[in-house]
C-alpha positions in Angstrom: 14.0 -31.7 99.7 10.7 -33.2 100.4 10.1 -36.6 97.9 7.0 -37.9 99.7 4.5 -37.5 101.6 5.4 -38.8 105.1 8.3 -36.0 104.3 5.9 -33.3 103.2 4.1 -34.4 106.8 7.2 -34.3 108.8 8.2 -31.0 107.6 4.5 -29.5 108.3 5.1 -30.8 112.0 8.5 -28.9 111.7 7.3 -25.8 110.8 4.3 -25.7 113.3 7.5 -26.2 116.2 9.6 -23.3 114.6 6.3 -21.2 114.1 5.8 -21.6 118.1 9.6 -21.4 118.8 9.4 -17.6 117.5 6.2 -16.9 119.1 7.7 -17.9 122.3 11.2 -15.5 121.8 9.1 -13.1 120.3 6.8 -12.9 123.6 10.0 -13.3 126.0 12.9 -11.3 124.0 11.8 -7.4 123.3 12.8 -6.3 119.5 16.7 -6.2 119.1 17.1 -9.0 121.7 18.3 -12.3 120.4 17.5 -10.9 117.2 20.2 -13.5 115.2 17.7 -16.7 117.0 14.3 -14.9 115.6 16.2 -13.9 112.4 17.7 -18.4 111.8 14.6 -19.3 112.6 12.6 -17.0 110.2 14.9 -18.5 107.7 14.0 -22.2 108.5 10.9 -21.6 108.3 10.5 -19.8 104.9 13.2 -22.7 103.9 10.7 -25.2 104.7 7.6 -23.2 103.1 9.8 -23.3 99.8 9.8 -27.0 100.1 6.8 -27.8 100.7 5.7 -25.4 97.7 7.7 -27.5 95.5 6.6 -30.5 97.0 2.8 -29.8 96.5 3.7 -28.7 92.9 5.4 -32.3 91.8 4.3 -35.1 90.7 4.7 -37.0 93.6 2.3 -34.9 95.4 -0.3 -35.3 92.7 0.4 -39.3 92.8 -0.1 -39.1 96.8 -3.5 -37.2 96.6 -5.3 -39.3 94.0 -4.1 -42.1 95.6 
């Protein structure tokens, strides 16, 4: 979970990486080849847009942003 928003940054950074990552084996690896890798890191990265979805939707966030 993502409680601030040095986290919410972090896991922006995070996602960008693993956004890239799949690019790359998507470029390199033709469909049905390493097809597990693209498939993990799919799921990390729709893991991290579900946190940061709850994270822009507390409290905290709101604090950060008027602050």
């Amino acid at each position: 979970m993502i409680f601030n928003l040095t986290e919410y940054e972090k896991a922006q950074e995070e996602m960008r990486i693993l956004e890239e990552r799949l690019e790359r084996l998507q470029q390199t690896h033709p469909i049905g080849s390493k097809g597990f890798t693209k498939a993990g890191i799919r799921k990390m990265i729709a893991r991290l847009h579900e946190e940061l979805a709850v994270f822009e939707g507390s409290e905290e966030a709101r604090h950060s942003v008027s602050s």
